[in-house]
Backbone as ProteinMPNN parsed JSONL, in Angstrom:
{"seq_chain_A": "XXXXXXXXXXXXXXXXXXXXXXXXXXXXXXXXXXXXXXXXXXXXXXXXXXXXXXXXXXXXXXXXXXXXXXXXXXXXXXXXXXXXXXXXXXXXXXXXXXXXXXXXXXXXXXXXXXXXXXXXXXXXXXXXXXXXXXXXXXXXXXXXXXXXXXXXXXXXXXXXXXXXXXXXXXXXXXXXXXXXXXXXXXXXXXXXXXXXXXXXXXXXX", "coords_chain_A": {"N_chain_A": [[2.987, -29.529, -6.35], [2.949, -33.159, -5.369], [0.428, -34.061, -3.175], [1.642, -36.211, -1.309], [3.782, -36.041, -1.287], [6.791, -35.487, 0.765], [7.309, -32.721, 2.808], [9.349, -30.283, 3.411], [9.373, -28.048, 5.059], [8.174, -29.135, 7.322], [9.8, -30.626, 9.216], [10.738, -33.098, 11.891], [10.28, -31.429, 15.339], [11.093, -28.733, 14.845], [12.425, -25.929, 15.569], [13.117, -23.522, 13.907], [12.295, -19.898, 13.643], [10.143, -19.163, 12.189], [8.421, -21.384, 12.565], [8.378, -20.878, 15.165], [6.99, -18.722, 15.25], [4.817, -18.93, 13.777], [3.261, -20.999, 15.279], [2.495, -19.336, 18.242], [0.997, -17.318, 16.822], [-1.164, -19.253, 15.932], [-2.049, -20.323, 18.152], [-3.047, -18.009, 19.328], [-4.869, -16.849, 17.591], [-6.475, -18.682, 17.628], [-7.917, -19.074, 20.088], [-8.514, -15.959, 20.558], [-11.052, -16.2, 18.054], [-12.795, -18.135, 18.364], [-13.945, -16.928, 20.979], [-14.925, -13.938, 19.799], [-16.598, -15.036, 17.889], [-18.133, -16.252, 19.397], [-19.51, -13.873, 20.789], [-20.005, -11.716, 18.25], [-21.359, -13.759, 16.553], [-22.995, -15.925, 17.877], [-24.936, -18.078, 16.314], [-24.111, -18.396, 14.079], [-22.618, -20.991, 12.007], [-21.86, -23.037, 14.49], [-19.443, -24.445, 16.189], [-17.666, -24.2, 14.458], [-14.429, -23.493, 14.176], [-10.729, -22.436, 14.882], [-9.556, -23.732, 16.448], [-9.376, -26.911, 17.218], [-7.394, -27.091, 14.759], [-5.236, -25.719, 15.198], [-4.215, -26.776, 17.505], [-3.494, -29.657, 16.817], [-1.555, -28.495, 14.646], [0.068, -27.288, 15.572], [1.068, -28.612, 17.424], [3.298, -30.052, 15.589], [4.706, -28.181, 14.61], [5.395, -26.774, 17.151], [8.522, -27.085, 19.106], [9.679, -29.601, 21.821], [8.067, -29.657, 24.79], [6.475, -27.656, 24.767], [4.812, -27.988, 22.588], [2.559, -29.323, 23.905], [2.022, -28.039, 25.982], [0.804, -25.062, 24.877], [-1.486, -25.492, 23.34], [-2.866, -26.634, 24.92], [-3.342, -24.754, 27.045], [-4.076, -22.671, 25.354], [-7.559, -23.438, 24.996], [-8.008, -23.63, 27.32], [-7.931, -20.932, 28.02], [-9.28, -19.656, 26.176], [-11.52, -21.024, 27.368], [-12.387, -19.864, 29.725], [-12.644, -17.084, 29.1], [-15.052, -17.455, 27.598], [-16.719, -18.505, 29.349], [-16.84, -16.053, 31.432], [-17.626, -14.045, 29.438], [-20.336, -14.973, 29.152], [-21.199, -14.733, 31.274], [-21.216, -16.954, 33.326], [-20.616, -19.183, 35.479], [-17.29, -20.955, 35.089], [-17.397, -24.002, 33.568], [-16.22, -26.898, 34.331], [-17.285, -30.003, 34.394], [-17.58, -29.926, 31.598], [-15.163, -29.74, 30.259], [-14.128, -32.55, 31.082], [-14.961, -33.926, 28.509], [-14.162, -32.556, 26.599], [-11.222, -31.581, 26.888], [-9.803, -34.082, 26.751], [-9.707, -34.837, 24.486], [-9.068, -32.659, 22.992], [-5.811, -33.17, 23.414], [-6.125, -35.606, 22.556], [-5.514, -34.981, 19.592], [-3.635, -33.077, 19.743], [-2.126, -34.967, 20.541], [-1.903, -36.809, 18.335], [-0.506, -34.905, 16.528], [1.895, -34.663, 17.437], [2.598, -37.599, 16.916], [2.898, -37.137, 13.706], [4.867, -35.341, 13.569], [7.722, -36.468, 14.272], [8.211, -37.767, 11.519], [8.914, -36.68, 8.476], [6.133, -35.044, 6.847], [3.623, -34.341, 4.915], [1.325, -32.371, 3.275], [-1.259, -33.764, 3.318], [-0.955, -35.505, 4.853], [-1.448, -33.813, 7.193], [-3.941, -33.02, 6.623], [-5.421, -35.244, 6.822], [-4.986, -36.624, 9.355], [-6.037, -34.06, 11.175], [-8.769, -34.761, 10.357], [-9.267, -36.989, 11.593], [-9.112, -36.433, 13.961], [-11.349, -34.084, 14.425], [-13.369, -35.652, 14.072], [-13.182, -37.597, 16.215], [-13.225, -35.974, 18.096], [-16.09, -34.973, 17.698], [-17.496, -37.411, 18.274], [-16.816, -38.421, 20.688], [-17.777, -35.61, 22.77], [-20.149, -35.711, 21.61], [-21.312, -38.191, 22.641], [-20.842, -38.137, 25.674], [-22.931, -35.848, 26.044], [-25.091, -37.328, 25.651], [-24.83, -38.974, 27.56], [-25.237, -37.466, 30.163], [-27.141, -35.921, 29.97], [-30.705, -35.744, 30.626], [-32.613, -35.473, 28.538], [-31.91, -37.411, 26.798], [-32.281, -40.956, 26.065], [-31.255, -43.284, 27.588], [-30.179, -45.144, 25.844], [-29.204, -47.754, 23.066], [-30.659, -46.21, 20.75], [-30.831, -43.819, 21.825], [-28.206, -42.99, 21.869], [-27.662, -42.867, 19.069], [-29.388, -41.332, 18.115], [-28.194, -38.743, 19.806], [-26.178, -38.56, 18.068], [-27.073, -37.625, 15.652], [-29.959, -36.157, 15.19], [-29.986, -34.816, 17.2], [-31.608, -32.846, 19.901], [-34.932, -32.177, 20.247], [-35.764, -28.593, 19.347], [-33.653, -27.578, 18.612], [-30.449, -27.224, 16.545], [-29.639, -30.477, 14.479], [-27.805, -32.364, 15.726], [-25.772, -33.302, 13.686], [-24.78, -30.942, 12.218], [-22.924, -29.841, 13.453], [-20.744, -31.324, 13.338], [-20.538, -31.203, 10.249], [-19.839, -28.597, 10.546], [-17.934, -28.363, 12.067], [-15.329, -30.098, 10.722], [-15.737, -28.789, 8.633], [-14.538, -26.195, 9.42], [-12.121, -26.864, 10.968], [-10.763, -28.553, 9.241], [-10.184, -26.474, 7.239], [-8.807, -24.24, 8.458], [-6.297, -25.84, 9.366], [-5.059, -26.352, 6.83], [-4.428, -23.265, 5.756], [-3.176, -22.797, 8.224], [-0.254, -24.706, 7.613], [-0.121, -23.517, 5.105], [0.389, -20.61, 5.774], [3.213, -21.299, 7.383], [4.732, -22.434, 5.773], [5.027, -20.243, 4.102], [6.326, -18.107, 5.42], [8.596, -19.565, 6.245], [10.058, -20.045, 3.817], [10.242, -17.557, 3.03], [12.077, -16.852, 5.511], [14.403, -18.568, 4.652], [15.185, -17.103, 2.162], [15.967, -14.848, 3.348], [17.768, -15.606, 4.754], [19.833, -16.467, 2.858], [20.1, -13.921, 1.672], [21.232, -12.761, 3.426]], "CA_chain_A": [[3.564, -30.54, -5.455], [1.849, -33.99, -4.947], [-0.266, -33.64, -1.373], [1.966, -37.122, -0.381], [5.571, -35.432, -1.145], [7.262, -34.592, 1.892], [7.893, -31.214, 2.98], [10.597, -29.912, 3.932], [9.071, -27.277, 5.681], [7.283, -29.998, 8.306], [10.666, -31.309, 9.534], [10.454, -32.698, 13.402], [11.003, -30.634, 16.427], [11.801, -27.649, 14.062], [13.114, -24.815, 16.366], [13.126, -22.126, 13.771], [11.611, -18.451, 14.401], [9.269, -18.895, 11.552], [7.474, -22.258, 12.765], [7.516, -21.162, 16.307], [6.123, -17.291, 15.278], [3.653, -19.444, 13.462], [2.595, -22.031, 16.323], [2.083, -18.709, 18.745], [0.146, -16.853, 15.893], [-2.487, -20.249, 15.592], [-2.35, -20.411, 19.33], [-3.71, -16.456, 19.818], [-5.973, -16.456, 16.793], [-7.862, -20.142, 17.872], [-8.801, -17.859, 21.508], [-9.837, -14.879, 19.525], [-11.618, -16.44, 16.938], [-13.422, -18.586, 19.296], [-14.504, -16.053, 21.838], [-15.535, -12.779, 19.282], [-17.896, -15.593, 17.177], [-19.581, -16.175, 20.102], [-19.77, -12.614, 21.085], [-20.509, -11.428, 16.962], [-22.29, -14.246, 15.755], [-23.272, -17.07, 18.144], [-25.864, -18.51, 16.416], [-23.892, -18.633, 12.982], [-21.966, -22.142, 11.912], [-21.387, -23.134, 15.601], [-18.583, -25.318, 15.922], [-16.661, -23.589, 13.21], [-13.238, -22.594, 14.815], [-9.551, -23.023, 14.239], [-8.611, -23.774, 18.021], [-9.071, -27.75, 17.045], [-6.598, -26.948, 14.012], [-4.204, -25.296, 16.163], [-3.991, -28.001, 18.798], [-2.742, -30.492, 15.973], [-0.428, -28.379, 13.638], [0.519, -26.53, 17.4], [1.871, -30.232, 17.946], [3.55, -30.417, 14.374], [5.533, -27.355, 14.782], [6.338, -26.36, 18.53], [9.208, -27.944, 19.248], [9.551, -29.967, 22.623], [6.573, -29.986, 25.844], [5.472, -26.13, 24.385], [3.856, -28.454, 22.052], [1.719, -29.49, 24.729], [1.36, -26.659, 26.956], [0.61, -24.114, 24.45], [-2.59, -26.209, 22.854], [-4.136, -27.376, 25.936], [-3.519, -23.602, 27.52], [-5.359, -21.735, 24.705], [-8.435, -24.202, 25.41], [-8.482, -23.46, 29.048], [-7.899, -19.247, 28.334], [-10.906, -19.716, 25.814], [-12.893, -21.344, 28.058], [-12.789, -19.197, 30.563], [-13.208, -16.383, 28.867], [-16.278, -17.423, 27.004], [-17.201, -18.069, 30.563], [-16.597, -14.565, 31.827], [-18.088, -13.026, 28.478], [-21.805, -15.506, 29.179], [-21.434, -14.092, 33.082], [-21.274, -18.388, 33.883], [-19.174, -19.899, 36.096], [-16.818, -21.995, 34.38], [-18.096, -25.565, 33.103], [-15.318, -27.984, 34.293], [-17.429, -30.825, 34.008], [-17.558, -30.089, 29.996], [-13.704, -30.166, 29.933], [-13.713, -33.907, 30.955], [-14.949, -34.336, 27.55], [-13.504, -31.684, 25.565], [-9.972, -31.522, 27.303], [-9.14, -35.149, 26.342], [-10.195, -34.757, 22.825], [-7.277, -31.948, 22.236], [-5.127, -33.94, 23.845], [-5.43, -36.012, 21.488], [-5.366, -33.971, 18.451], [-1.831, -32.811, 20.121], [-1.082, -36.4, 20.465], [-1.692, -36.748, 16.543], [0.408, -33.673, 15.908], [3.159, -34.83, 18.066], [3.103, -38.73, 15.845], [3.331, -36.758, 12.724], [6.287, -34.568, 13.833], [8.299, -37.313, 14.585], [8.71, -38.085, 10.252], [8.454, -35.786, 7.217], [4.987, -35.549, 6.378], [3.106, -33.746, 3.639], [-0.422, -31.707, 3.436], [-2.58, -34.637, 3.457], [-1.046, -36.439, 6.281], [-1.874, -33.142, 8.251], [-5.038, -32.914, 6.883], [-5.643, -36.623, 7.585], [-4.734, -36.016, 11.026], [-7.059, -32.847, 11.681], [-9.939, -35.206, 10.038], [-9.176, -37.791, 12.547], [-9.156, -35.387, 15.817], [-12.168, -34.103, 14.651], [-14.701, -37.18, 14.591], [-13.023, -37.914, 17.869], [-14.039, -34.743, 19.127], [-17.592, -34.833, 17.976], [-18.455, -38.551, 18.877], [-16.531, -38.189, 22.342], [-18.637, -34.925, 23.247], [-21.948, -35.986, 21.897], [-21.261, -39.212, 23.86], [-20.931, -37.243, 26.673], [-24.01, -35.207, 25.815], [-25.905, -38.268, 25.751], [-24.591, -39.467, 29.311], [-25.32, -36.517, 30.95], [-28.518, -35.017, 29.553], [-31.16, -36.905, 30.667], [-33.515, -35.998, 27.677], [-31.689, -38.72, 26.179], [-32.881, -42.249, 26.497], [-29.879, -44.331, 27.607], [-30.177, -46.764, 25.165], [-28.519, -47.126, 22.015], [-31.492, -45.145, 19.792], [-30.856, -42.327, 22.271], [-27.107, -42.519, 21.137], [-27.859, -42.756, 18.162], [-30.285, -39.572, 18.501], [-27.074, -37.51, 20.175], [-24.874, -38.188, 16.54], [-27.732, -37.358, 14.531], [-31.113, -35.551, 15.065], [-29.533, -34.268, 18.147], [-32.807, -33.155, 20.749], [-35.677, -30.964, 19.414], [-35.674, -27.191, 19.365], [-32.23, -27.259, 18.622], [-30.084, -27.915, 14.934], [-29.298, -31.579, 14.068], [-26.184, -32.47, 15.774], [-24.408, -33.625, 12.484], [-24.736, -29.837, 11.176], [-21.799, -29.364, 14.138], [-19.705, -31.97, 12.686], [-19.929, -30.474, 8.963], [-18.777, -27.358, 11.076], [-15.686, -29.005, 12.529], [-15.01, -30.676, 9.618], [-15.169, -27.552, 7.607], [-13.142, -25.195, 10.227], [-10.406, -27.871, 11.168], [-9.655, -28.34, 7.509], [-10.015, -25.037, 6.076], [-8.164, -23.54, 9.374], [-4.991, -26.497, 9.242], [-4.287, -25.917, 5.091], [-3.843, -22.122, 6.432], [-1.854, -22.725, 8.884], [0.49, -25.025, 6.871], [0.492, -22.483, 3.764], [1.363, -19.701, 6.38], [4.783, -21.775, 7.977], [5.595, -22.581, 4.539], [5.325, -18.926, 3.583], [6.936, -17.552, 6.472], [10.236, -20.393, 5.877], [10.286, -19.895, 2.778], [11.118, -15.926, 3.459], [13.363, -16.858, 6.152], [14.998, -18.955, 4.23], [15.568, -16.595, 1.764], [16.56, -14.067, 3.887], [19.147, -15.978, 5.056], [21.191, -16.327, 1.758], [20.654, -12.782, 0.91], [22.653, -12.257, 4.499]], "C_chain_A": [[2.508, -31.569, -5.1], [1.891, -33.974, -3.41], [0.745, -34.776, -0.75], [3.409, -36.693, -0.573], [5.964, -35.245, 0.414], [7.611, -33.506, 2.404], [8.551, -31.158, 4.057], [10.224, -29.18, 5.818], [8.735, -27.926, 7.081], [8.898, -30.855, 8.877], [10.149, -31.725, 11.346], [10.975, -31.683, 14.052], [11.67, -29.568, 15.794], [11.874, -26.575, 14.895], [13.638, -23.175, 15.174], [11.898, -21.031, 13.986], [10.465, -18.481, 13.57], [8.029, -19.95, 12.121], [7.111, -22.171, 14.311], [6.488, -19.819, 16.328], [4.695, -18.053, 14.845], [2.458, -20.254, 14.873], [1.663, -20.775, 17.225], [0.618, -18.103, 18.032], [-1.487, -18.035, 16.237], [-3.221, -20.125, 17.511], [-3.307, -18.641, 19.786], [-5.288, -16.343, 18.903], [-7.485, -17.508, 17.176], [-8.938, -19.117, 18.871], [-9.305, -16.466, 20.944], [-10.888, -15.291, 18.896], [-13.102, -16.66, 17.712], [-14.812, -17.821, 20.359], [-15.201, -14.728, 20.788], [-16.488, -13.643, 18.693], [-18.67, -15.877, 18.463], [-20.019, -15.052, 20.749], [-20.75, -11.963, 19.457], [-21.768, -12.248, 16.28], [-22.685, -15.748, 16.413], [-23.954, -18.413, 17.795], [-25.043, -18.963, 14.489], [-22.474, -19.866, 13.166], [-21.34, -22.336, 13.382], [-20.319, -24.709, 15.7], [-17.551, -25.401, 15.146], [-15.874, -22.503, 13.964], [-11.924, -23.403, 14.054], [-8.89, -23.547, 15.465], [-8.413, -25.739, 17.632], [-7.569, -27.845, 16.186], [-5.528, -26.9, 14.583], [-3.813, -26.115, 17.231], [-2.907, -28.819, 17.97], [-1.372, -29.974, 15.283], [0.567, -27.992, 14.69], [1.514, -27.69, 17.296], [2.98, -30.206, 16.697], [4.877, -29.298, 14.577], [5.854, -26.709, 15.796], [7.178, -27.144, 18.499], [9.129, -27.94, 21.318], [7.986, -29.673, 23.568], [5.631, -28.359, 25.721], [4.242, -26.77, 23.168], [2.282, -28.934, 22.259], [1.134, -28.338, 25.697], [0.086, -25.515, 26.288], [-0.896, -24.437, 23.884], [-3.407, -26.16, 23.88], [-4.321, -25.535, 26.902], [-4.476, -22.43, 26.535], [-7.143, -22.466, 24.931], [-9.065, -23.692, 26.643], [-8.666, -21.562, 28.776], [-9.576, -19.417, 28.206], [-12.317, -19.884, 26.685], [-13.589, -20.512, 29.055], [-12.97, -17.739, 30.268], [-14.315, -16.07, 28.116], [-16.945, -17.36, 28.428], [-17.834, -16.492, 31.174], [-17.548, -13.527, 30.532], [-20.143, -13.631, 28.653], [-21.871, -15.219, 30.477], [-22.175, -15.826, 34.146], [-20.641, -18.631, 34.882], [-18.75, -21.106, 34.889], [-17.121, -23.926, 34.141], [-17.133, -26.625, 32.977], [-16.123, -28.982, 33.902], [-17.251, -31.249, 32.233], [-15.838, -30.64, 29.641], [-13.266, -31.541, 30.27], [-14.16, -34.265, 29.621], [-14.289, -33.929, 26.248], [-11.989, -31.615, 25.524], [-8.955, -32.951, 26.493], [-8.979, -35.129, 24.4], [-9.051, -33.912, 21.815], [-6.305, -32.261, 22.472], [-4.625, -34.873, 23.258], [-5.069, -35.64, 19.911], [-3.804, -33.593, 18.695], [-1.147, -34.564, 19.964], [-0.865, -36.87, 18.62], [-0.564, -35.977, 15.731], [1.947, -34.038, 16.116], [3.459, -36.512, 16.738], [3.318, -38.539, 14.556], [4.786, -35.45, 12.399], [7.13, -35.403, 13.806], [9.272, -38.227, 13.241], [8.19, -36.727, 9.579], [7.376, -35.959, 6.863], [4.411, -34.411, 5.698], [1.683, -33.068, 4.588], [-1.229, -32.767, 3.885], [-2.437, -35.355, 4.273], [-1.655, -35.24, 7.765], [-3.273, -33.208, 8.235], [-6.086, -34.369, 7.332], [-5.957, -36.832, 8.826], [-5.854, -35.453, 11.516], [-8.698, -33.842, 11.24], [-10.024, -36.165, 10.854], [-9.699, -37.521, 13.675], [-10.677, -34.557, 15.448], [-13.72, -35.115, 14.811], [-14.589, -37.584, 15.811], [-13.733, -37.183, 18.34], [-15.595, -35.259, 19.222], [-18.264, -36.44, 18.447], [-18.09, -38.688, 20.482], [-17.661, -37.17, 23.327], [-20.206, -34.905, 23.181], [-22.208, -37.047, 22.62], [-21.577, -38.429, 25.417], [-22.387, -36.895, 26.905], [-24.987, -36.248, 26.533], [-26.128, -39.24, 27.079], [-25.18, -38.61, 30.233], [-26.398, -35.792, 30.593], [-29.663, -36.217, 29.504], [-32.28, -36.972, 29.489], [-33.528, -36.86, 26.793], [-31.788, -39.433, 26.297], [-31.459, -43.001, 26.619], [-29.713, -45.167, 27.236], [-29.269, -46.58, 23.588], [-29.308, -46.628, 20.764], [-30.892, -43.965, 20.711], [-29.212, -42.425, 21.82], [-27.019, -42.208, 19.766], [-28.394, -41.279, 17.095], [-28.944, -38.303, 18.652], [-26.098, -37.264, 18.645], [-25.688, -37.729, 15.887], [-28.315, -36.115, 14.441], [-30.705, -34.082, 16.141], [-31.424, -34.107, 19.182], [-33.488, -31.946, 20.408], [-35.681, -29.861, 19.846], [-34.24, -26.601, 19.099], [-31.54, -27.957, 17.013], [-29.371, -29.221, 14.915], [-27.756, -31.146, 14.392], [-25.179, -32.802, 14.485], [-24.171, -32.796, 11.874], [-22.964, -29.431, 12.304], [-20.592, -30.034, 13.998], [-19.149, -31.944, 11.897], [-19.256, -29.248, 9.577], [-17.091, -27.555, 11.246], [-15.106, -29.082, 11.533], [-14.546, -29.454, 8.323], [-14.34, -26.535, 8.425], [-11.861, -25.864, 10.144], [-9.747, -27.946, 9.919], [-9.096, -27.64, 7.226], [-8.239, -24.306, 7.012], [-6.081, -24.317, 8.868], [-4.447, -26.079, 7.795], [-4.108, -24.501, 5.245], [-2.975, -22.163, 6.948], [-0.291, -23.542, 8.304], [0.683, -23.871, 5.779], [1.303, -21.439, 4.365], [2.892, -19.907, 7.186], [5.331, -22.165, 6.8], [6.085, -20.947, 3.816], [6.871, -18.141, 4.245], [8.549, -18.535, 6.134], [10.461, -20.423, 5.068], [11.358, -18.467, 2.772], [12.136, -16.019, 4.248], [14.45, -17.416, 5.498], [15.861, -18.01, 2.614], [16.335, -15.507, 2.263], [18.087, -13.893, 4.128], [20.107, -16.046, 3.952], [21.342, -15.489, 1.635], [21.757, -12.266, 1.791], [23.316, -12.704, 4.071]], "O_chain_A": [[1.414, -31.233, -4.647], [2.848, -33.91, -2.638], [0.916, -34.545, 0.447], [4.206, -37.189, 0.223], [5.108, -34.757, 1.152], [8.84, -33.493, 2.333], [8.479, -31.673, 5.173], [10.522, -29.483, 6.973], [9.026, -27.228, 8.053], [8.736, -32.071, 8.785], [9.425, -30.976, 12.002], [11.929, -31.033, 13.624], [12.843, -29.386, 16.119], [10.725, -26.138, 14.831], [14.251, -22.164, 15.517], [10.78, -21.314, 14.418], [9.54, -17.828, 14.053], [6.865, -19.55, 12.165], [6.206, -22.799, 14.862], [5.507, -19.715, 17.064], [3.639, -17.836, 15.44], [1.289, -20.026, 15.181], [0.435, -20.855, 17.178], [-0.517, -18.3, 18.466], [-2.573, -17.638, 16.658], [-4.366, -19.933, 17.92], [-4.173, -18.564, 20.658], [-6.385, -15.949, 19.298], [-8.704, -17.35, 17.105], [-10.053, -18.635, 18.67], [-10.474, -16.082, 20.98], [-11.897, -14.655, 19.198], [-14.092, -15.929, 17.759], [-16.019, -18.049, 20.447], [-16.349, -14.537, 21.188], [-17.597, -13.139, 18.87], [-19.887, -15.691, 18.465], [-21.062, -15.225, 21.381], [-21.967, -11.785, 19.516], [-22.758, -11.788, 15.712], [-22.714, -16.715, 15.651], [-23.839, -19.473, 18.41], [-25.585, -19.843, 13.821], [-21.598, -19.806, 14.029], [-20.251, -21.784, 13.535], [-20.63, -25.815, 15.26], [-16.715, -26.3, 15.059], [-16.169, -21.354, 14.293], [-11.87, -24.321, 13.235], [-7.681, -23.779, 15.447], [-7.238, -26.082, 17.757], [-6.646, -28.494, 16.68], [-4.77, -27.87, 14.591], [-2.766, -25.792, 17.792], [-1.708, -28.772, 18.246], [-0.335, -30.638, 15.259], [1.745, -28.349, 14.656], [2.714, -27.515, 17.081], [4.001, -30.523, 17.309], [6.013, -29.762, 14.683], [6.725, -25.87, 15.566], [6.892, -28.161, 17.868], [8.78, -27.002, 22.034], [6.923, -29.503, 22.971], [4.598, -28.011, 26.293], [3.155, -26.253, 22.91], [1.308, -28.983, 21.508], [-0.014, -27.983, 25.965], [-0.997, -25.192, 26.777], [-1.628, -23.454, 24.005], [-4.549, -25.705, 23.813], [-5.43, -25.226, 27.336], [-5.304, -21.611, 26.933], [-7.971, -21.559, 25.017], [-10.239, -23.423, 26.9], [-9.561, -20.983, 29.393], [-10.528, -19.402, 28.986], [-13.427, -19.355, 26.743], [-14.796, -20.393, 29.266], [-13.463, -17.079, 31.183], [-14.684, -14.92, 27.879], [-17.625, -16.385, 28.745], [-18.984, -16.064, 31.265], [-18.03, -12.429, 30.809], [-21.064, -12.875, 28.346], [-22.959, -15.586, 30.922], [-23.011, -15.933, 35.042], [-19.776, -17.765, 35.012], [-19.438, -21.813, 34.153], [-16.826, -24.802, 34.953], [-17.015, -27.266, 31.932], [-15.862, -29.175, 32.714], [-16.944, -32.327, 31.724], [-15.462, -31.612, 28.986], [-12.151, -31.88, 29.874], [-13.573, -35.321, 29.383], [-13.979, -34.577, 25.248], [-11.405, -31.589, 24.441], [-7.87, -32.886, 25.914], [-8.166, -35.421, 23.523], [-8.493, -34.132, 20.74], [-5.455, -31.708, 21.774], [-3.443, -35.206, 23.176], [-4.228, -36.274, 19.274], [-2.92, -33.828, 17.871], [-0.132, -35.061, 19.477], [0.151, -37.148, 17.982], [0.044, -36.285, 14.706], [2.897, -33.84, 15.36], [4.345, -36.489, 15.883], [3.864, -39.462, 13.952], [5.342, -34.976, 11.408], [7.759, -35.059, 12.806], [10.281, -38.917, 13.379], [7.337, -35.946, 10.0], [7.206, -37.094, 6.418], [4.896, -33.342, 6.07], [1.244, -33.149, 5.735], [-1.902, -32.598, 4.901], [-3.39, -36.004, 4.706], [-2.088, -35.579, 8.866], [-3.94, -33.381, 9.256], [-7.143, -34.412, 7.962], [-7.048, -37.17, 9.285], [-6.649, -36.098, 12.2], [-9.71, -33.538, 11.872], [-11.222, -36.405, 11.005], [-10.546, -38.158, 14.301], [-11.276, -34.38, 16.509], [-14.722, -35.1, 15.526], [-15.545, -37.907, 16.516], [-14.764, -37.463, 18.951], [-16.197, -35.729, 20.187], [-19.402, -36.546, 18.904], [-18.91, -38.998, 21.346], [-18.267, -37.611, 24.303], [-21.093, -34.492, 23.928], [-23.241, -37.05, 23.289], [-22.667, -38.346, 25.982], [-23.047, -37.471, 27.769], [-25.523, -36.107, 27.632], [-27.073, -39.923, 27.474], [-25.684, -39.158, 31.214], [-26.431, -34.726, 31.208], [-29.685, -37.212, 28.779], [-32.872, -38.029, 29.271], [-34.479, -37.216, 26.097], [-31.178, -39.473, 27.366], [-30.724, -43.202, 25.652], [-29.192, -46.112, 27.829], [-28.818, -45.528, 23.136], [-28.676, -46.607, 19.708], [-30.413, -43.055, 20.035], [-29.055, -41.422, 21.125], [-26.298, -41.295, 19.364], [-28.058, -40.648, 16.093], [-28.757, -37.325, 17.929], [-25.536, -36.244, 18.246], [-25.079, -37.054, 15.057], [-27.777, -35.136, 13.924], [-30.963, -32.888, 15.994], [-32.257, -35.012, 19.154], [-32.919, -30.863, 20.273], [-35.582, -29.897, 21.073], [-33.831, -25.462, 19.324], [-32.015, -28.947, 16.458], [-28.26, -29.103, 15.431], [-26.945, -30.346, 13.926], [-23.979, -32.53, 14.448], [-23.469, -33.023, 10.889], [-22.035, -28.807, 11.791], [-19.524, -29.569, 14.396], [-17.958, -32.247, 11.823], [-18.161, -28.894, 9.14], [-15.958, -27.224, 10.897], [-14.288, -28.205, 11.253], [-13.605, -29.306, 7.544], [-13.351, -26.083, 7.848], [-10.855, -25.573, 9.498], [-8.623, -27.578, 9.577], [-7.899, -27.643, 6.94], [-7.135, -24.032, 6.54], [-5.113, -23.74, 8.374], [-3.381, -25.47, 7.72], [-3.135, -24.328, 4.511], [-1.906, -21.724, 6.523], [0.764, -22.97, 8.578], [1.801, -23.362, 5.705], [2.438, -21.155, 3.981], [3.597, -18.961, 7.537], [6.559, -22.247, 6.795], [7.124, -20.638, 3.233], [7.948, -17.802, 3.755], [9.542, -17.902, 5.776], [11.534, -21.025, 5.022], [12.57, -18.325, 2.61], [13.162, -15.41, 3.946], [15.531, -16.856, 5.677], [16.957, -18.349, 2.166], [17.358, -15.193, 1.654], [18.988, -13.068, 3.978], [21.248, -15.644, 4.18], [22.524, -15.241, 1.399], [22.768, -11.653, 1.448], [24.474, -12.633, 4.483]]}, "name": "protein", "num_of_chains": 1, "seq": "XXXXXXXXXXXXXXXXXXXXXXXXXXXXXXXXXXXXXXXXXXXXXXXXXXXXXXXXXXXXXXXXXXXXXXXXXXXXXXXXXXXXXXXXXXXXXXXXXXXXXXXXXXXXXXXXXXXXXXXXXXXXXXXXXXXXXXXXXXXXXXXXXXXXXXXXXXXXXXXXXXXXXXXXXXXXXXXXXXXXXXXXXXXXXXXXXXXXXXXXXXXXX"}
């Protein structure tokens, strides 16, 4: 199938059992995933999750304002239970940068629900919502950390080199970049799987 076909499967506001078992599924696994890598392996590809993924396709296949809820509520569980697992208090200020960012990733999800759209408009999408992410939050970074020079080399510094003793911020962007992808062409193959079976099901009834 060429990646710009339309699929079926991606209809708007689809209300069957397979695309909303799916949506839940992305929504449980993002907050697992999330929370055991930084428990298992904190220090390995950081920034490599599927919870961005899940925000967007979340949008694509919930139907109506669960599209929204369900995205921006795994975000907040996560957070607070990475919280609770680093014995922190919770880091609202971070969520003014992070919060908006899935927000819009849902808002992406939600303008491609709206027509028939193929693999590559999702993965389009998910490649979109993540550059947002990472230039919104290293922005951020760069506001709020004063070892950054407030000029535009020290922004410059936050997309790149990032600040010494620590790995070159652009290694957390190939992260995104490689989770969000990998994660969204999953989650599409698995609501195509899954409607596919239902759909068979149903004739054999």
């Amino acid at each position: 199938m060429s990646p710009n076909k339309s699929l079926s499967f991606l209809t708007p506001l689809k209300n069957s059992s397979p695309a909303l078992a799916v949506a839940i599924l992305m929504m449980g696994f993002g907050i697992f995933f999330r929370v055991i890598r930084a428990d298992l392996a904190p220090e390995t590809l950081p920034n490599f999750s599927p919870l961005m993924a899940a925000a967007l396709c979340g949008a694509v296949f919930i139907p109506g304002w669960l599209g929204l809820a369900l995205p921006v509520s795994s975000l907040l569980i996560s957070d607070v239970l990475l919280s609770l697992h680093d014995g922190a208090a919770m880091n609202f200020s971070q969520l003014l940068w992070t919060l908006p960012c899935y927000l819009i990733a849902v808002a992406i999800g939600w303008s491609l629900r709206s027509r028939q759209v193929g693999l590559w408009q999702i993965l389009c999408g998910t490649f979109a919502a993540s550059v947002i992410f990472y230039v919104v939050t290293n922005t951020g970074s760069w506001l709020c950390l004063t070892a950054y020079t407030q000029t535009p080399a020290g922004w410059i510094q936050s997309m790149t080199t990032g600040l010494p003793g620590f790995p070159p911020t652009w290694t957390f962007l190939r992260n995104s970049l490689t989770g969000d992808l990998l994660f969204a062409a999953l989650f599409v193959l698995l609501e195509k799987t899954l409607s596919a079976k239902a759909s068979q099901e149903k004739v054999a009834a």
